[in-house]
C-alpha positions as YAML, in Angstrom:
chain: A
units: angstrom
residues:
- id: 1
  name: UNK
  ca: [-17.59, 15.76, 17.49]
- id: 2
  name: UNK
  ca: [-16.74, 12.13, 16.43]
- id: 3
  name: UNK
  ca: [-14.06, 11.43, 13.53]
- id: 4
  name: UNK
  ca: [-13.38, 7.95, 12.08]
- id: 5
  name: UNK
  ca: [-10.59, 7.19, 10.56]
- id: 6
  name: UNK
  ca: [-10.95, 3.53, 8.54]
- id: 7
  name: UNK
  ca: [-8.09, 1.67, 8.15]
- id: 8
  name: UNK
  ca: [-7.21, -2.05, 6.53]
- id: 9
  name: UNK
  ca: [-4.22, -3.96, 7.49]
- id: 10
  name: UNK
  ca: [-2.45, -6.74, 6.99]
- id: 11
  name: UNK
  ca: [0.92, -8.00, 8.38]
- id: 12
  name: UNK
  ca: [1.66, -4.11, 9.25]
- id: 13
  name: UNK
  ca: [2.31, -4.77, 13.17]
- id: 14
  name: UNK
  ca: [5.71, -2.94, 13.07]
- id: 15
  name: UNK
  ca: [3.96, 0.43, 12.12]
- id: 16
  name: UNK
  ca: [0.50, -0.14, 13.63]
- id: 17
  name: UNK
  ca: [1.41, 2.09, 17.42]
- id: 18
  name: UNK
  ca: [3.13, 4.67, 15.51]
- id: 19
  name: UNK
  ca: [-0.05, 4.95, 12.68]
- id: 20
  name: UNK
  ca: [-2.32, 4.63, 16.02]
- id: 21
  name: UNK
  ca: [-0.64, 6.90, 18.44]
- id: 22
  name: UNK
  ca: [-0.51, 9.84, 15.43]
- id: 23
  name: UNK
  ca: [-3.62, 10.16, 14.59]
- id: 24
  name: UNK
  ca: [-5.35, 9.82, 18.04]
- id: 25
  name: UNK
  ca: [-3.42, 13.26, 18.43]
- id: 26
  name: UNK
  ca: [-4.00, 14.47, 15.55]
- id: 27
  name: UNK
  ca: [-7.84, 14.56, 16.40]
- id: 28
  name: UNK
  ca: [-9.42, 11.46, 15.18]
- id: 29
  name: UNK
  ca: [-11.77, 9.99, 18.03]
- id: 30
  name: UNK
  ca: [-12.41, 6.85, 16.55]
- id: 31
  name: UNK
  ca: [-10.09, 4.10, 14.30]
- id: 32
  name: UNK
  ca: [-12.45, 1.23, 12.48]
- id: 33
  name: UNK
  ca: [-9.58, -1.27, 11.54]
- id: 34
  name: UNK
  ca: [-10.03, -4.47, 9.73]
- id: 35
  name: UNK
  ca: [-7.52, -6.98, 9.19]
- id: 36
  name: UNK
  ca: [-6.77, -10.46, 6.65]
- id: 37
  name: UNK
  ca: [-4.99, -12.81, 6.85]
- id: 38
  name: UNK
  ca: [-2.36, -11.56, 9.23]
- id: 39
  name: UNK
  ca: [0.61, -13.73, 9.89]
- id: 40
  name: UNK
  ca: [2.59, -11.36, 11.83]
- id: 41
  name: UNK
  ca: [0.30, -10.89, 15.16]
- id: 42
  name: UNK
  ca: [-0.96, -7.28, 13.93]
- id: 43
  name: UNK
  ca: [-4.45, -9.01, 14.37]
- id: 44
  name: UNK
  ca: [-3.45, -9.87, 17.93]
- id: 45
  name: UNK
  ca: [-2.20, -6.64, 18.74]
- id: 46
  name: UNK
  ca: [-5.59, -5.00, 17.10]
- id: 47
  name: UNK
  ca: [-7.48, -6.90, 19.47]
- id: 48
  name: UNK
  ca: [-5.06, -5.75, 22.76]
- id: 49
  name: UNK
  ca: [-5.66, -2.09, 21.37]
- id: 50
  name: UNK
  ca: [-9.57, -2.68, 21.11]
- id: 51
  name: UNK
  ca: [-9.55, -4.17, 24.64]
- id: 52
  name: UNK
  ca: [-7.72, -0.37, 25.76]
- id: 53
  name: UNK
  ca: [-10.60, 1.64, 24.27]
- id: 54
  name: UNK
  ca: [-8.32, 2.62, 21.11]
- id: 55
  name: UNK
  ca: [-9.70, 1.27, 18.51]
- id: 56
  name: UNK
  ca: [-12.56, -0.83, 17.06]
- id: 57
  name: UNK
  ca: [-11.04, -4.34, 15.24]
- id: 58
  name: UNK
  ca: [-13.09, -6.09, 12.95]
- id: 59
  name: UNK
  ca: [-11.48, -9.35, 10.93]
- id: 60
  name: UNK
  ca: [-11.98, -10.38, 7.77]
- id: 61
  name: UNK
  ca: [-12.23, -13.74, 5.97]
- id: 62
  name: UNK
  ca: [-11.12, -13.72, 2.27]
- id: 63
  name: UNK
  ca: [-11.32, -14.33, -0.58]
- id: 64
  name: UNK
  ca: [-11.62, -11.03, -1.76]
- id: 65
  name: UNK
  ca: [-12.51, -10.77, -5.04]
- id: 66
  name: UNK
  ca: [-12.02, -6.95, -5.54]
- id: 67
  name: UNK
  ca: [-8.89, -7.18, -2.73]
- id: 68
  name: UNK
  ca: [-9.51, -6.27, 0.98]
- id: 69
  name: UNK
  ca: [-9.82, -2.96, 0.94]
- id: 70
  name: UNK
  ca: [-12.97, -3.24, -0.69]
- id: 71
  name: UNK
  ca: [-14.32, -5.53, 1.25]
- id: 72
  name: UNK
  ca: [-13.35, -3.49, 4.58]
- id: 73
  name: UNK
  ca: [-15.37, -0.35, 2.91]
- id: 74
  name: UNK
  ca: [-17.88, -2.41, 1.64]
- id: 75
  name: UNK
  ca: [-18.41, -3.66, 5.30]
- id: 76
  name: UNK
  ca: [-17.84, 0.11, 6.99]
- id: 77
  name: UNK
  ca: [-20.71, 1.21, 5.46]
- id: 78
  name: UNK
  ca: [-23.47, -1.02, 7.75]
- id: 79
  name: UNK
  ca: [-20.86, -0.20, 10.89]
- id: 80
  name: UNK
  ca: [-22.49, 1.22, 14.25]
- id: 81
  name: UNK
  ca: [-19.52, 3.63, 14.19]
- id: 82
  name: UNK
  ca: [-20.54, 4.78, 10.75]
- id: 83
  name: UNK
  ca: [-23.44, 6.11, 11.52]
- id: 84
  name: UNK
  ca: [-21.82, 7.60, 14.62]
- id: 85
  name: UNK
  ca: [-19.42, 9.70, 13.15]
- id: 86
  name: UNK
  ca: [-19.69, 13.54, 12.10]
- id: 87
  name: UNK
  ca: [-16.63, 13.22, 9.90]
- id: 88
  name: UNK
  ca: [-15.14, 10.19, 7.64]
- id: 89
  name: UNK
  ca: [-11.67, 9.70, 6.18]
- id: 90
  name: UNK
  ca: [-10.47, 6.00, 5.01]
- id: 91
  name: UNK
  ca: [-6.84, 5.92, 5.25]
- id: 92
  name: UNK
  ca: [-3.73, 3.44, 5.07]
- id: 93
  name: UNK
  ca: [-0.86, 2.52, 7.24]
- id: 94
  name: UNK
  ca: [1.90, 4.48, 5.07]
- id: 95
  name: UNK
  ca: [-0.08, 7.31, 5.41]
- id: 96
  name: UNK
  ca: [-0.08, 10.55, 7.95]
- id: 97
  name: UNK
  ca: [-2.46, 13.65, 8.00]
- id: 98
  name: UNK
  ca: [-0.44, 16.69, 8.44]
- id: 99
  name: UNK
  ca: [-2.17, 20.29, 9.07]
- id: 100
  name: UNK
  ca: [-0.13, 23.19, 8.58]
- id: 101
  name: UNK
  ca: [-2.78, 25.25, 10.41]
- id: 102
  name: UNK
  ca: [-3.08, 26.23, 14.15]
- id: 103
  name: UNK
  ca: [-1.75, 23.66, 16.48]
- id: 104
  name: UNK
  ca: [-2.05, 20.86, 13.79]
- id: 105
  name: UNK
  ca: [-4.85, 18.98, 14.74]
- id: 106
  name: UNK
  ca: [-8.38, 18.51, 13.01]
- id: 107
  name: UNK
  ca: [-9.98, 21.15, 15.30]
- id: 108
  name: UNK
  ca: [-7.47, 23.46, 13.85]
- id: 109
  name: UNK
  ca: [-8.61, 22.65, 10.24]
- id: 110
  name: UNK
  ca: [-12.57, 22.19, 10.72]
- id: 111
  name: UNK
  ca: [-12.31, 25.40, 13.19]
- id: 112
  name: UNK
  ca: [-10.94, 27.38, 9.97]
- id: 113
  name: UNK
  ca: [-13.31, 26.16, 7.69]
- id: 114
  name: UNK
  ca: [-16.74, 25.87, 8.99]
- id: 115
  name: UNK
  ca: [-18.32, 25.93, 6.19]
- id: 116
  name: UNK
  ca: [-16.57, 23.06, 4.62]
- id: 117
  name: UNK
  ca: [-18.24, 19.33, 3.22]
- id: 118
  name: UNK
  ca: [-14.79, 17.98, 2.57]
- id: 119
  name: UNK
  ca: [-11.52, 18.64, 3.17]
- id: 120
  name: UNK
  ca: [-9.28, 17.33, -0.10]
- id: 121
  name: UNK
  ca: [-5.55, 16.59, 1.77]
- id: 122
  name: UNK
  ca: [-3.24, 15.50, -1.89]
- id: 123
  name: UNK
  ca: [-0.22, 13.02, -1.41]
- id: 124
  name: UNK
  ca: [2.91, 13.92, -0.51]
- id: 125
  name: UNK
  ca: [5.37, 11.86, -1.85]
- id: 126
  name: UNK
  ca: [8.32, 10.94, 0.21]
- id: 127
  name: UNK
  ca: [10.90, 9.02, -1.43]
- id: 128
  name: UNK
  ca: [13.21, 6.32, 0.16]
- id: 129
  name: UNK
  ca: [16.55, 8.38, 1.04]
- id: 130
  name: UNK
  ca: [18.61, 5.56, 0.29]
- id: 131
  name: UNK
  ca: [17.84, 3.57, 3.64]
- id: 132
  name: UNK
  ca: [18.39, -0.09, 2.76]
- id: 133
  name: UNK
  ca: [17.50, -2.05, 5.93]
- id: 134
  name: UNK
  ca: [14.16, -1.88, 7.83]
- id: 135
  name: UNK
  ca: [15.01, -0.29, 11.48]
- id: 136
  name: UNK
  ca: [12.30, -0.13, 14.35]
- id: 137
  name: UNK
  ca: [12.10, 3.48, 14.69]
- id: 138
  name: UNK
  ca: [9.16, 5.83, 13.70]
- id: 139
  name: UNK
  ca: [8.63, 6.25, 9.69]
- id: 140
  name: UNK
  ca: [7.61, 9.86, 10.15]
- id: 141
  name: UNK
  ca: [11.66, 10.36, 11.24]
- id: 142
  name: UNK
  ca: [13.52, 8.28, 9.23]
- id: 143
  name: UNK
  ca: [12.16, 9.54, 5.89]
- id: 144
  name: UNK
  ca: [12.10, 13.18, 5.65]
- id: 145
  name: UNK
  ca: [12.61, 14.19, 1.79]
- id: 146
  name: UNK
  ca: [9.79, 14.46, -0.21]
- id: 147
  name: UNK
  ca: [8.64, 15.38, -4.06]
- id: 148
  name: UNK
  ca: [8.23, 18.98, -4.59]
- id: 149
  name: UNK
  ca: [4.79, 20.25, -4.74]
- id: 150
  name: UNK
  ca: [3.15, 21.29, -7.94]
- id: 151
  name: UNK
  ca: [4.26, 18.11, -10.36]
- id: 152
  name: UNK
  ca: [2.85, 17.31, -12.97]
- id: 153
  name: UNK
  ca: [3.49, 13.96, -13.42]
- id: 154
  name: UNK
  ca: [3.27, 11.16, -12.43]
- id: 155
  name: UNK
  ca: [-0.67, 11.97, -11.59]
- id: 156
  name: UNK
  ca: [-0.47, 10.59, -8.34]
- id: 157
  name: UNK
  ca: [1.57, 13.09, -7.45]
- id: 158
  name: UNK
  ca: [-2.00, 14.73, -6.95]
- id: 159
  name: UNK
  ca: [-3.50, 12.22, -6.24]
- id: 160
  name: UNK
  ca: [-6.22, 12.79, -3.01]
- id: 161
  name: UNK
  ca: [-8.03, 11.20, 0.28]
- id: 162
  name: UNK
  ca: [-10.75, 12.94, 1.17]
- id: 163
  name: UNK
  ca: [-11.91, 13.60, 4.98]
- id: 164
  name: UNK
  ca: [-15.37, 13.86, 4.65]
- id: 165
  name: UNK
  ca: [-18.83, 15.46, 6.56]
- id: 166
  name: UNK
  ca: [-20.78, 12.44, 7.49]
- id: 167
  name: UNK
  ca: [-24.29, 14.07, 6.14]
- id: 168
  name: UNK
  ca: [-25.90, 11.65, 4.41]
- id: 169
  name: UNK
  ca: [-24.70, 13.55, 1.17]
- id: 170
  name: UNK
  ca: [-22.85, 10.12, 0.12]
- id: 171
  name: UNK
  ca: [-24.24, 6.66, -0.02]
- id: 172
  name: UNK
  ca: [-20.73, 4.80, 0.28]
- id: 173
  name: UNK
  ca: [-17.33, 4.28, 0.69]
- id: 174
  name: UNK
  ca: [-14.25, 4.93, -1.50]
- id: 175
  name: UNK
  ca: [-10.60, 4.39, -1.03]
- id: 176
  name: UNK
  ca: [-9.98, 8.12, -2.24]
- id: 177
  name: UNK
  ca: [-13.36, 9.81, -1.45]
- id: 178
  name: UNK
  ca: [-17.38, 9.56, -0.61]
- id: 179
  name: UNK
  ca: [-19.40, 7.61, -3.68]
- id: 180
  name: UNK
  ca: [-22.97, 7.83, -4.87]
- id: 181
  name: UNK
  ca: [-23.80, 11.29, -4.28]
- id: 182
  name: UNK
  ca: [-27.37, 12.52, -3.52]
- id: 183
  name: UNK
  ca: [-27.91, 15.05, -6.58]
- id: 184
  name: UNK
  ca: [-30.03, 17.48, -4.20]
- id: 185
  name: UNK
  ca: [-27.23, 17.89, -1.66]
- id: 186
  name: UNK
  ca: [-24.53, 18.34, -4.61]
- id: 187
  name: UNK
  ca: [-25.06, 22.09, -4.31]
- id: 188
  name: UNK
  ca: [-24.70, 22.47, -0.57]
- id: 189
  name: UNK
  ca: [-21.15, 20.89, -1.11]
- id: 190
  name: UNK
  ca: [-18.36, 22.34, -0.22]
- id: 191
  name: UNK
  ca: [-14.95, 20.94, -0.84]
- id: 192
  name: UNK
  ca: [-11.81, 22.39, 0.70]
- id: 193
  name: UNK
  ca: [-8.12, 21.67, -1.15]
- id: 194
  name: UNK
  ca: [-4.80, 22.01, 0.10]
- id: 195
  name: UNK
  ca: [-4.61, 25.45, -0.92]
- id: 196
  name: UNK
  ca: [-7.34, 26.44, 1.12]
- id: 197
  name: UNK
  ca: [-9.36, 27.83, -1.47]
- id: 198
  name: UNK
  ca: [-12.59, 25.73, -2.42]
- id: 199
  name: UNK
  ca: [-12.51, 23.35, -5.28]
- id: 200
  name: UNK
  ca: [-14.43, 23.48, -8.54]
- id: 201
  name: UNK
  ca: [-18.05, 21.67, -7.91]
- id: 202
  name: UNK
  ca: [-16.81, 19.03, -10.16]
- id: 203
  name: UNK
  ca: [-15.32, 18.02, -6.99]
- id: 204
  name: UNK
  ca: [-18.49, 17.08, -5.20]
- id: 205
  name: UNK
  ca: [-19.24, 14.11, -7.80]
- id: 206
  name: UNK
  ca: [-15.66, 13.12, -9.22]
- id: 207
  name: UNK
  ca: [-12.15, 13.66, -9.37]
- id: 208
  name: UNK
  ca: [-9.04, 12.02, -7.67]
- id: 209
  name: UNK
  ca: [-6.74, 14.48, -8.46]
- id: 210
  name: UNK
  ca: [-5.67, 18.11, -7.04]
- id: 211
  name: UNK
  ca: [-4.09, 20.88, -9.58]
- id: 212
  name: UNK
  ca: [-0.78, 20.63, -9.39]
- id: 213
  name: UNK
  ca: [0.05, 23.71, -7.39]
- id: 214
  name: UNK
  ca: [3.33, 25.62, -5.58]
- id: 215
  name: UNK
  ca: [0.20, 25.91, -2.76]
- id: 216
  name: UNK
  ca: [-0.90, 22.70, -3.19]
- id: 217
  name: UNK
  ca: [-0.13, 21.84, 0.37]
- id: 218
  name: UNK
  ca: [-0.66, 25.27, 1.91]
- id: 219
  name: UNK
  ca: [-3.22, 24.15, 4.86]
- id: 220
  name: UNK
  ca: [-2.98, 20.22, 4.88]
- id: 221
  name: UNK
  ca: [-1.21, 17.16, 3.22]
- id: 222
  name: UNK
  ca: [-1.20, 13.41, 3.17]
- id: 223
  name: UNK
  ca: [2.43, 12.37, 4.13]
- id: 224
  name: UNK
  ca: [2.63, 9.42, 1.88]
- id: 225
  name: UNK
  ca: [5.42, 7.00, 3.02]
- id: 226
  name: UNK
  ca: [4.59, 4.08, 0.01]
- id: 227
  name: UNK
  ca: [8.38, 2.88, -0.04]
- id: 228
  name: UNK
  ca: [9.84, 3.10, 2.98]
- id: 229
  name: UNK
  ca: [13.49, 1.13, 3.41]
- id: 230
  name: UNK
  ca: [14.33, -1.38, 0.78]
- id: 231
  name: UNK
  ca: [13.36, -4.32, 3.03]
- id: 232
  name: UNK
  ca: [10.81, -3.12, 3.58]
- id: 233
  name: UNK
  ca: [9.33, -2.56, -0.04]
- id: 234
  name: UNK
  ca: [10.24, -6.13, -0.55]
- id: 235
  name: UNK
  ca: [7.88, -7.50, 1.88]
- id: 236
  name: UNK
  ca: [5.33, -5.17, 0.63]
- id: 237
  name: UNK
  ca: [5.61, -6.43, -2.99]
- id: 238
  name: UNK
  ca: [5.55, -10.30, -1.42]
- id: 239
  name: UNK
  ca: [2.13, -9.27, 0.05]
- id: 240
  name: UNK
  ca: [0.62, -7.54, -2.62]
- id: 241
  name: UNK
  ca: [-1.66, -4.67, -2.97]
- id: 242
  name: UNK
  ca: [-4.55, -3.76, -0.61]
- id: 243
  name: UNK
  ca: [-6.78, -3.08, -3.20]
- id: 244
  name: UNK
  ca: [-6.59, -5.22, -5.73]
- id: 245
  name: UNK
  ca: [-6.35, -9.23, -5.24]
- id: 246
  name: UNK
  ca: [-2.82, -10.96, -6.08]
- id: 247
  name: UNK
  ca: [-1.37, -7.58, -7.65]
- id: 248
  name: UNK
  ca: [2.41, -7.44, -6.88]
- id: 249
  name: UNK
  ca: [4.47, -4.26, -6.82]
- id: 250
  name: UNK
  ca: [7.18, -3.65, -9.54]
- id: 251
  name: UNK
  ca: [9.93, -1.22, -10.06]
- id: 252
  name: UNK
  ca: [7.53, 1.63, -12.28]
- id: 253
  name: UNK
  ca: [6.30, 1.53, -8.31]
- id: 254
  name: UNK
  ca: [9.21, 2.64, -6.74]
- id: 255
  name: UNK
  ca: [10.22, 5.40, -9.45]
- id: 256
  name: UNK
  ca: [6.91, 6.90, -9.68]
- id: 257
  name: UNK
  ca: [6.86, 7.42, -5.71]
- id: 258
  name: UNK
  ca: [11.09, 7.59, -4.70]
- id: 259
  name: UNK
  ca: [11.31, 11.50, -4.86]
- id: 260
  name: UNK
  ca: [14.15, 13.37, -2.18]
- id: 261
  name: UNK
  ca: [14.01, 16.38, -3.63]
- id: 262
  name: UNK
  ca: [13.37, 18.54, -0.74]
- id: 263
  name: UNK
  ca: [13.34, 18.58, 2.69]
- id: 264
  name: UNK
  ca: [10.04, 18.62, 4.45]
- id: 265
  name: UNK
  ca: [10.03, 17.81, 7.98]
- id: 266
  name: UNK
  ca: [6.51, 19.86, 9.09]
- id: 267
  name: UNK
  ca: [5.00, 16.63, 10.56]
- id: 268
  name: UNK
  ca: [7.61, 17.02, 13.28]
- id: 269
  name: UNK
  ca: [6.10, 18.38, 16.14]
- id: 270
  name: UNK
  ca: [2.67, 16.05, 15.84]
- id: 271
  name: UNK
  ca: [4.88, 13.53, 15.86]
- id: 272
  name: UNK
  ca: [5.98, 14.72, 19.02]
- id: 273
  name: UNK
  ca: [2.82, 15.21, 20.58]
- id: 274
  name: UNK
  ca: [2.14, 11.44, 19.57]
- id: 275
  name: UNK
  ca: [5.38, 10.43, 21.18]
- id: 276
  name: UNK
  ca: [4.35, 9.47, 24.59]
- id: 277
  name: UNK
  ca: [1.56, 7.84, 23.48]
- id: 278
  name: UNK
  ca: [3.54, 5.82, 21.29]
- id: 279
  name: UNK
  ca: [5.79, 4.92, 24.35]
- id: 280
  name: UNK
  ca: [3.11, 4.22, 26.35]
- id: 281
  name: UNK
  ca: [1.64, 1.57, 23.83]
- id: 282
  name: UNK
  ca: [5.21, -0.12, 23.22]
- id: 283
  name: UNK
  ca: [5.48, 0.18, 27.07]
- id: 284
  name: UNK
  ca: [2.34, -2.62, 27.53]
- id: 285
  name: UNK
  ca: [2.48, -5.57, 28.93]
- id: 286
  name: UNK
  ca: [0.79, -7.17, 25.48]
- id: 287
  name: UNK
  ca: [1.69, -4.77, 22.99]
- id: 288
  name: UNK
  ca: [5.09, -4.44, 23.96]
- id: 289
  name: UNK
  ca: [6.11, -8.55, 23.11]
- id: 290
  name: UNK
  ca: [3.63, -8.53, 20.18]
- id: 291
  name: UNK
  ca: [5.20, -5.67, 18.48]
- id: 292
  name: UNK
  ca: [8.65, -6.86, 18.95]
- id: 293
  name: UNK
  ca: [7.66, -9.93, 17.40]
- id: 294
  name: UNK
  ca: [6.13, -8.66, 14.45]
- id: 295
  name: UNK
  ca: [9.30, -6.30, 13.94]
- id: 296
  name: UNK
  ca: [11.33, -10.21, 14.21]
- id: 297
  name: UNK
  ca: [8.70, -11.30, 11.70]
- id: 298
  name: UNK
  ca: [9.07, -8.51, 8.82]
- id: 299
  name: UNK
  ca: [13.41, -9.36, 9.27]
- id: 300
  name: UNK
  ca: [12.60, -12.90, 8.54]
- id: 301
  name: UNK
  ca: [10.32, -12.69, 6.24]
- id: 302
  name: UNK
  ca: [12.77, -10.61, 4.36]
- id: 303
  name: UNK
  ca: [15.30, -13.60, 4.37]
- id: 304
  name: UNK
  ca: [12.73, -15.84, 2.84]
- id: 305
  name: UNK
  ca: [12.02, -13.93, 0.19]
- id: 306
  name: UNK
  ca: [15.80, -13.30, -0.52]
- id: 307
  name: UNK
  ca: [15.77, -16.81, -1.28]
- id: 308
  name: UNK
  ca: [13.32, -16.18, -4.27]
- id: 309
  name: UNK
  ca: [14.99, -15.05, -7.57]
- id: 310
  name: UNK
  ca: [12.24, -12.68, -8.30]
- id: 311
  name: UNK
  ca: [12.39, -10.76, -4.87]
- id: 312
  name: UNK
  ca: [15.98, -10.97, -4.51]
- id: 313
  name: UNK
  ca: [16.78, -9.50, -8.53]
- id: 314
  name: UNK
  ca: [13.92, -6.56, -7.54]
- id: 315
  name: UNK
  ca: [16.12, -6.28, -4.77]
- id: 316
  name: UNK
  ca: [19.12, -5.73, -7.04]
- id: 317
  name: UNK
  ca: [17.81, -3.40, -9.02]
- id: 318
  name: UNK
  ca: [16.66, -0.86, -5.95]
- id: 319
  name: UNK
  ca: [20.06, -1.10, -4.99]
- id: 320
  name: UNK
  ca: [21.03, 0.04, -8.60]
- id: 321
  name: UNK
  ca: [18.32, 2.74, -8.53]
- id: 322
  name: UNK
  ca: [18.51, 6.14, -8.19]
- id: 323
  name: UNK
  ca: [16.37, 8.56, -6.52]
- id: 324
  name: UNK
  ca: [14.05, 9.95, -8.80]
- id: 325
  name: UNK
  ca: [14.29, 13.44, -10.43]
- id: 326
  name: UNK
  ca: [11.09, 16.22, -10.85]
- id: 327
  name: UNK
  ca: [10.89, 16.38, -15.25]
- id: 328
  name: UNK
  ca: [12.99, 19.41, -16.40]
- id: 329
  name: UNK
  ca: [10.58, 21.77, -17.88]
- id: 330
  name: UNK
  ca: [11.83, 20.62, -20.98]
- id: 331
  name: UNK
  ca: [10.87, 16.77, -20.69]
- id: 332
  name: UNK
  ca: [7.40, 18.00, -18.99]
- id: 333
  name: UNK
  ca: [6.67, 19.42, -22.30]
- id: 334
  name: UNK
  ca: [7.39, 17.04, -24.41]
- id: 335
  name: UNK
  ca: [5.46, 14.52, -21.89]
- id: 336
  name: UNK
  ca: [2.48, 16.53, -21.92]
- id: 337
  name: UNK
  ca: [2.22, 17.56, -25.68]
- id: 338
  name: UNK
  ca: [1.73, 13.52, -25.85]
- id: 339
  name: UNK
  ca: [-1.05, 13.33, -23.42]
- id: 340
  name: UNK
  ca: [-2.94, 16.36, -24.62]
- id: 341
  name: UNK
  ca: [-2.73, 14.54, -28.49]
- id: 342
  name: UNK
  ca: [-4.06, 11.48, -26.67]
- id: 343
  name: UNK
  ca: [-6.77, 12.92, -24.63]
- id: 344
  name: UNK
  ca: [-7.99, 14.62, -28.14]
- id: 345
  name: UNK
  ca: [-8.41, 11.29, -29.89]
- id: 346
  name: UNK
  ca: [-11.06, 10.20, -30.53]
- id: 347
  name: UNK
  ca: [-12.11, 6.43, -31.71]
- id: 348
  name: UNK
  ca: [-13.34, 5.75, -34.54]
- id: 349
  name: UNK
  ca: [-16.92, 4.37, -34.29]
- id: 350
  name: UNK
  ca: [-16.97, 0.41, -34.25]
- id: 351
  name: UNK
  ca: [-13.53, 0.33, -32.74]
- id: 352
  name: UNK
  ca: [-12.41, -0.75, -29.04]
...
């Protein structure tokens, strides 16, 4: 059984073998990758890891009038290994797929649920822990606390990626889940949350959100690792996003995403799994030099950016920052009287 994981890059080489190595363990067979405008190498080192068998590299040309992302999944759709592939799931770089059932893999999950179309995996959240400088060691070990599940707000809290049965059933691509459904396969859908129970059949034609939940998480999660160290976030704002074309990060960014509430360290023993792996990639005669470069890379580009007023006073203010808190019940309240009153209005005919 093939899965394909798609994934879009750009100037991510310092996190590409520890993305890679992951989730070959964690099950997926295949890894479509495209990459723009790369200044760092990772387009080299996509190209080593497509001449080892790993992965399938594809590059793309801007400009991207909709941002890169788009294009990639726009582009996906008429790939060989599209049509090969039992199972879908687009995913991103700061992003892990942790099972919480049988030995953590994707056999473990589609083996539970046979008789699942999709399987709904909602962010988890994990904030930056106060780590200012950008090390070379594996994400999934330096940032371990995490939002709490069952939030309310901010939405994307709940917010979803959606590993998908490649039926037919959908006609293309989306960053969070399968568009353009075929109305006489709607009913045969069946889509799986993190709870483990199936969703609402509202599910099979829209929705990017879960129910916030205290199970919300129960069989599966997407580790979410959006911040990571300071530095790093800086860089990531001087790129901009993936999705959208010239849109820069901002500090309602950071707060919405920098939760260390609790603990969670359950991707730790995938991780492990994916370890020698991992050292076996950094261990190549290629990869090895061409990650190490694009680690130097991400430290200098830093620097030049701390020469920008801009970058270095967004800087400041992350330093000022606190982690974020959950709402007290209290302030949930009050938040949510406001958006039931505006969901409830209604416009006024003739007005915009």
């Amino acid at each position: 059984m093939r899965r394909l994981a798609i994934l879009t890059v750009k100037d991510e080489g310092a996190f590409l073998l520890e993305w890679l190595a992951f989730h070959r363990r964690v099950g997926f067979t295949d890894v479509l990758a495209f990459s723009n405008d790369c200044s760092d190498g990772t387009d080299l080192m996509l190209d080593r890891l497509q001449a080892m068998g790993l992965l399938t590299h594809v590059p793309q040309a801007g400009p991207f009038p909709k941002g890169p992302q788009w294009a990639a999944l726009n582009a996906a759709e008429g790939h060989p290994l599209i049509t090969q592939a039992d199972w879908v799931m687009p995913i991103d770089i700061d992003e892990f797929v942790t099972i919480h059932l049988g030995d953590g893999t994707l056999d473990a999950l589609l083996a539970a649920y046979p008789q699942a179309t999709a399987f709904v995996m909602t962010w988890r959240l994990f904030g930056n822990g106060g780590v200012i400088g950008f090390e070379d060691a594996p994400v999934t070990a330096q940032f371990t606390r995490a939002a709490p599940p069952g939030m309310a707000w901010p939405w994307r809290a709940s917010m979803i990626k959606t590993l998908f049965r490649n039926d037919g059933s959908y006609t293309r691509l989306g960053v969070h889940r399968p568009r353009q459904p075929d109305p006489e396969r709607l009913e045969a859908q069946v889509w799986i949350g993190g709870t483990g129970a199936p969703l609402p059949a509202r599910y099979a034609r829209i929705g990017l959100y879960t129910p916030p939940s205290p199970h919300q998480y129960r069989i599966a999660q997407l580790n979410h690792y959006a911040l990571g160290a300071m530095e790093s976030y800086i860089v990531k704002c001087g790129r901009g996003r993936a999705n959208r074309e010239a849109s820069t990060f901002d500090m309602s960014y950071w707060v919405e995403r920098n939760f260390d509430t609790v603990e969670d360290r359950a991707i730790a023993p995938a991780a492990a799994r994916a370890a020698p792996l991992l050292a076996e990639l950094r261990a190549d005669r290629v990869l090895g030099p061409l990650h190490e470069a694009a680690v130097l890379w991400r430290r200098a580009r830093f620097e030049a950016l701390m020469r920008d007023e801009p970058f270095r006073a967004l800087f400041g203010r992350l330093l000022l920052t606190p982690a974020t808190r959950p709402m007290s019940p209290e302030r949930l309240a009050i938040f949510l009287h406001h958006a039931r009153r505006a969901a409830e209005t209604v416009a006024p005919p003739g007005t915009d």
